[in-house]
C-alpha positions as a LaTeX table, in Angstrom:
\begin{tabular}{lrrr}
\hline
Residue & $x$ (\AA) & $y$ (\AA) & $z$ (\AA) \\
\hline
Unk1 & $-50.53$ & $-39.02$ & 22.89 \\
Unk2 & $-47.07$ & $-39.05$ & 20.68 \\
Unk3 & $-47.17$ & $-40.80$ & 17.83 \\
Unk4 & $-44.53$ & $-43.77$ & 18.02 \\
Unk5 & $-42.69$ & $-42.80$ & 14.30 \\
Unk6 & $-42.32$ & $-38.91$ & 13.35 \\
Unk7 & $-40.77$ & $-35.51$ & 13.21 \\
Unk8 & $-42.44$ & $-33.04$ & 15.09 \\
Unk9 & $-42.42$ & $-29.79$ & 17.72 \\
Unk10 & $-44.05$ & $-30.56$ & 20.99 \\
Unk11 & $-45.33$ & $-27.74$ & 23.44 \\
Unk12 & $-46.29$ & $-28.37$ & 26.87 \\
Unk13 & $-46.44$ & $-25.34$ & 29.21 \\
Unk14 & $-45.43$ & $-26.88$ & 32.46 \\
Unk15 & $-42.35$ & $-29.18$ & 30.60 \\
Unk16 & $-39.06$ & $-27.86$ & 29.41 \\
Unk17 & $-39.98$ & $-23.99$ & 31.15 \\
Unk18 & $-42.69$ & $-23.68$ & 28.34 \\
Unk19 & $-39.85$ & $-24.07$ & 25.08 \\
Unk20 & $-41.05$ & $-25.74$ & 21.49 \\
Unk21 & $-39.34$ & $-29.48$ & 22.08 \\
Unk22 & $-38.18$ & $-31.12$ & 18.63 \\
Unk23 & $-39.01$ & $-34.11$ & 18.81 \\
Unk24 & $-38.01$ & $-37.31$ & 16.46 \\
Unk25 & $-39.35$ & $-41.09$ & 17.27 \\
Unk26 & $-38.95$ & $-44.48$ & 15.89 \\
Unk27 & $-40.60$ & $-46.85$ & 18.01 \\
Unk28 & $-40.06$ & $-46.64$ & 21.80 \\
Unk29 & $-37.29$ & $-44.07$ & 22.33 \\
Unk30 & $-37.78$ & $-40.09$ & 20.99 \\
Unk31 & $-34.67$ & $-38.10$ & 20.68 \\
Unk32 & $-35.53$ & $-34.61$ & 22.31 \\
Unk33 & $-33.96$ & $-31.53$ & 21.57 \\
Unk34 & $-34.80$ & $-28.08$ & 23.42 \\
Unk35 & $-35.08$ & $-24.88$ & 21.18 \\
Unk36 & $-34.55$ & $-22.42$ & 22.92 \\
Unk37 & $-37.75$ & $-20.47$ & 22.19 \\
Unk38 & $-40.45$ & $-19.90$ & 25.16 \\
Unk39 & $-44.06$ & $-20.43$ & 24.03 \\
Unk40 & $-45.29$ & $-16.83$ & 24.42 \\
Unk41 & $-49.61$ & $-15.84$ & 23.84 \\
Unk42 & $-50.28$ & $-14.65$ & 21.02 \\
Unk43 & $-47.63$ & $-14.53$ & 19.12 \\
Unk44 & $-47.50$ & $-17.03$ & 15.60 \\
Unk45 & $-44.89$ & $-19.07$ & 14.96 \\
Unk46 & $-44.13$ & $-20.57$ & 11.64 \\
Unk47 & $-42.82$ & $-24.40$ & 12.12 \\
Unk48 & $-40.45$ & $-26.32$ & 9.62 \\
Unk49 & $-39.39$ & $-29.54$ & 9.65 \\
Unk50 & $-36.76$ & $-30.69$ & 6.61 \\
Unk51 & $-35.80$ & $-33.86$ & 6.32 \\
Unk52 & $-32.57$ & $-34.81$ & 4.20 \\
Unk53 & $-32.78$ & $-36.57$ & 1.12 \\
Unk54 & $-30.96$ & $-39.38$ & 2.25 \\
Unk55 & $-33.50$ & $-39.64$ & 5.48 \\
Unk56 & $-30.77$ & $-39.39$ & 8.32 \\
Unk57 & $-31.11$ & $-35.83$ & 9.51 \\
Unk58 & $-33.82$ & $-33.64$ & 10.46 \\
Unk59 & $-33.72$ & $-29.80$ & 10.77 \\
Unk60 & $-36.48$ & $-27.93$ & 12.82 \\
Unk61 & $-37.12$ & $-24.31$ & 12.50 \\
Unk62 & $-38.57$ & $-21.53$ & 13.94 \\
Unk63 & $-39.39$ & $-18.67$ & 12.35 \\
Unk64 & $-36.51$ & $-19.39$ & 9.86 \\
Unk65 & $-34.18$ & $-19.92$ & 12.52 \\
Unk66 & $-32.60$ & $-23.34$ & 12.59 \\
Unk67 & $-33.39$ & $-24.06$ & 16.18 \\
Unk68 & $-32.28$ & $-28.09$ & 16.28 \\
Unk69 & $-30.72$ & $-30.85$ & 14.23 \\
Unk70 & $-31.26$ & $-34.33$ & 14.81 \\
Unk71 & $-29.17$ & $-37.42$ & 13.57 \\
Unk72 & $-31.10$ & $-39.94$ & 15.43 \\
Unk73 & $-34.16$ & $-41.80$ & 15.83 \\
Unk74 & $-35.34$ & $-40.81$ & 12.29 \\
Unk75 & $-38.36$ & $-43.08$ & 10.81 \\
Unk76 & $-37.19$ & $-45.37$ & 8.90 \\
Unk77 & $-38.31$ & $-44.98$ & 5.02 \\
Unk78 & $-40.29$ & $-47.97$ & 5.18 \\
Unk79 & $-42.73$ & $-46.49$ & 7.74 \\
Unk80 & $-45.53$ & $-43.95$ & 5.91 \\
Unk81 & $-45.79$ & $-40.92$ & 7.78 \\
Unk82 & $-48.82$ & $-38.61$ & 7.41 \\
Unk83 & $-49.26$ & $-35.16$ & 8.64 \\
Unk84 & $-50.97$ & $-34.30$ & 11.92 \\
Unk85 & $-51.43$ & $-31.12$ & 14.04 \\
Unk86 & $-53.24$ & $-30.74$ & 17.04 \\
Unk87 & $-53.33$ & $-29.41$ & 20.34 \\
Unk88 & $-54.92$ & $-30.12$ & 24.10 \\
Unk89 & $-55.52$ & $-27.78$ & 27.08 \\
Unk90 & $-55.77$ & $-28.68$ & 30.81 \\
Unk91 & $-57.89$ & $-26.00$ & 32.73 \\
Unk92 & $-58.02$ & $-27.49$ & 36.51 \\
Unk93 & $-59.51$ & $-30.68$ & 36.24 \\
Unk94 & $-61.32$ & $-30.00$ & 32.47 \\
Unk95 & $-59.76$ & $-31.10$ & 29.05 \\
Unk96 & $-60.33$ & $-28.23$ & 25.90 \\
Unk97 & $-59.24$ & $-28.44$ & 22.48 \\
Unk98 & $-57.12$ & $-25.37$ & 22.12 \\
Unk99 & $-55.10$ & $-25.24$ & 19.05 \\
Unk100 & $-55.26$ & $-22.42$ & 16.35 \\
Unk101 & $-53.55$ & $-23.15$ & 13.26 \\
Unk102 & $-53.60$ & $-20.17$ & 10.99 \\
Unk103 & $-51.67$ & $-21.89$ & 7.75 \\
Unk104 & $-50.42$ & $-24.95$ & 6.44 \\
Unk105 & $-48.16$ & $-25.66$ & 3.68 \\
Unk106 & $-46.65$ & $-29.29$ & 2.90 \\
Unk107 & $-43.96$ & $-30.34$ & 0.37 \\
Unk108 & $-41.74$ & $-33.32$ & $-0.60$ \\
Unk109 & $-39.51$ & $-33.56$ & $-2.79$ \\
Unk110 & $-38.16$ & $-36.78$ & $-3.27$ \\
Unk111 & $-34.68$ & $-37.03$ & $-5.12$ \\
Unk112 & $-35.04$ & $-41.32$ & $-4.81$ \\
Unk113 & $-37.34$ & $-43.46$ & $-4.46$ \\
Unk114 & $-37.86$ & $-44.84$ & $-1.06$ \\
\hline
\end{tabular}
């Protein structure tokens, strides 16, 4: 399931020809923005999401690469936001938890109260 307020990558291999998906969402409509960058096995990828200190942008990254911007359906700063990662994978008809995360590093920085 998406979460109905965030910032955050999706990955599905049969959507979007296998490409990261930055997604943002605040309530029922997600703004979705194709990277560019095809899912390949077993290769990492290091995944940044920035937020602006005023709260009305978002820039995802890839590898350092600034692969999307979004201006729209940011959370708004009344709605607390936790961190989540996780993945799912459908082999024929069975469900597996497939998701390696190698590293995680999370920072704010808040320049005003909000």
């Amino acid at each position: 399931n998406n979460p109905s307020y965030g910032a955050y990558f999706r990955y599905q291999y049969n959507v979007n020809g296998g490409r990261f998906e930055a997604v943002t969402r605040a309530g029922a409509s997600p703004t979705i923005v194709d990277t560019g960058i095809t899912v390949a096995s077993g290769v990492y990828y290091a995944l940044d999401i920035e937020v602006n200190a005023a709260g009305t942008s978002v820039v995802f990254k890839i590898n350092g690469s600034v692969v999307a911007t979004i201006t729209t359906t940011i959370p708004p700063s009344t709605q607390p936001l936790g961190f989540a990662a996780g993945g799912r994978r459908v082999l024929g008809s069975a469900n597996t938890n497939a998701f390696l995360l190698d590293y995680i590093y999370f920072d704010q920085e808040e320049t005003t109260l909000r």
